[in-house]
N, C-alpha and C positions, 0 to 999 in steps of 0.2 A: 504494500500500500504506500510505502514512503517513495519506491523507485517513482510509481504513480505521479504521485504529488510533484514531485520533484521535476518530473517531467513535465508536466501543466505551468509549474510556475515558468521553466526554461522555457516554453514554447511562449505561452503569455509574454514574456518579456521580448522573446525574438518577435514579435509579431505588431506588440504595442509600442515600440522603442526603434525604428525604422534610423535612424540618425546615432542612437548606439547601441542597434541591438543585439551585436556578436557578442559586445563587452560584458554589456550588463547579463546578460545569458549565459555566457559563457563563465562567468567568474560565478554566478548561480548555481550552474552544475558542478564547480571545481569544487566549492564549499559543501555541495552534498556527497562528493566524493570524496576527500580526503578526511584524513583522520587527522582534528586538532593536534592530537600530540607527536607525531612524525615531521621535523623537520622541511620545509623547502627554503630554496631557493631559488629568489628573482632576478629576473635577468641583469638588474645593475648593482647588483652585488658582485663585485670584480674580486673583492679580498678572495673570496671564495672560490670563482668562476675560473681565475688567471691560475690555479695553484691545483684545480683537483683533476682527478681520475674522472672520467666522463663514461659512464656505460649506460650502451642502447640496452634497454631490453623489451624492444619488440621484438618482431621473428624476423628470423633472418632476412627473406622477402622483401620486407619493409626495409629493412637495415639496407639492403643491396640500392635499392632504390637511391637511397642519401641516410647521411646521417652528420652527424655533429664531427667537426671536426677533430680526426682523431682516439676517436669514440669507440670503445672497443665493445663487440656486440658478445652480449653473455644470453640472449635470449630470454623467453619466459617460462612458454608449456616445458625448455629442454632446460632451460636452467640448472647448475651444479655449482656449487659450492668450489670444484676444482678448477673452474675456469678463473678464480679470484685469487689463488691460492700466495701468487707471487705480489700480491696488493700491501703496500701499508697499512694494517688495522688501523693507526692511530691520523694518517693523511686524510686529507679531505675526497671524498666520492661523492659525484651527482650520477643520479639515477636518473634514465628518462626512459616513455614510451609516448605517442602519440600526445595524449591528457594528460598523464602522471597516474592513474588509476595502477595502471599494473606494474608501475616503475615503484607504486609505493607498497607495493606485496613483495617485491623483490629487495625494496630498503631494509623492509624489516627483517627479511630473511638476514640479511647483510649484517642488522644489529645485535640480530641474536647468535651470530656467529664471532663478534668479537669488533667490529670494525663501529669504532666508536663514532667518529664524523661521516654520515650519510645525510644526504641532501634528496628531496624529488625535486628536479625539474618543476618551478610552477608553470602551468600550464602545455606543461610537454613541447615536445619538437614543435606543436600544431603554434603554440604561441610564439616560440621564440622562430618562427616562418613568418609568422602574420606581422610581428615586430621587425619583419626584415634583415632580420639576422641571416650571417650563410650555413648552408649549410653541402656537403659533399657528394658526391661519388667517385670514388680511383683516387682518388687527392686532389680533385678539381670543382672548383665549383659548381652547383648544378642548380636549377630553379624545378625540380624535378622533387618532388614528395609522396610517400605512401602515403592517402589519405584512409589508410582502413579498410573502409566501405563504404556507400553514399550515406547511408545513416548519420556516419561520423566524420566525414569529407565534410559536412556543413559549416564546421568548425573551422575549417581554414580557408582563410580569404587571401590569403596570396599563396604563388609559388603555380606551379603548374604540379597537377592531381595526379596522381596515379594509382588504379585500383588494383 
């Protein structure tokens, strides 16, 4: 019932707010999806950004498409614990997927194995595209993004989509 509601109010908002309604919509869904006590970080938070470990974890697919510069893909559904093994516990790590939904499943995985600074991504790859930030494929720039799905493609307003 709460996915529901939550869904009514993000649409209401996209619908009523024509001049900002990704924003206000979108920062609606973030706040019913994240969990107050897990850590993010926003994009101009540099102390943070310029210093840490960056891991994709959507699927590979996605990841092939583009991804964050540098950003080494540890996936979600194949996720292990030994793809991390050579990481600094105690360094800084941002987590991202799409939203941050399944970057913040994979954060917690990350703190309960010992790795004290874990970050999600606010608003995932999709935000830090729409804020026109770059982002990769091969080592080159690319205006090229997995959007998901169309469901969740809605979400990002720049970059060129790919399903």
């Amino acid at each position: 019932m709460k996915i529901i509601r939550l869904l009514w109010i993000v649409l209401f908002a996209f619908v009523c707010q024509p001049s900002n309604a990704q924003s206000l919509a979108y920062k609606t869904l973030l706040k019913g999806i994240y969990d107050n006590e897990f850590p993010v970080v926003k994009i101009d938070e540099q102390n943070i950004l310029e210093t840490a470990v960056f891991l994709d974890t959507r699927e590979r697919v996605e990841y092939e498409v583009s991804h964050l510069q540098d950003a080494q893909w540890v996936g979600f559904n194949d996720f292990d614990l030994e793809t991390v093994k050579g990481l600094d516990k105690n360094g800084p790590i941002v987590v991202y997927c799409s939203i941050g939904a399944r970057s913040q499943d994979i954060g917690k995985k990350l703190m309960e194995a010992g790795f004290t600074r874990v970050y999600n991504l606010y608003g995932g790859i999709f935000h830090w595209v729409n804020e026109e930030l770059p982002v990769y494929n091969n080592g080159k720039p690319t205006q090229k993004i997995h959007a998901y799905n169309k469901v969740w493609g809605i979400w990002l307003s720049k970059g060129e989509k790919v399903y």
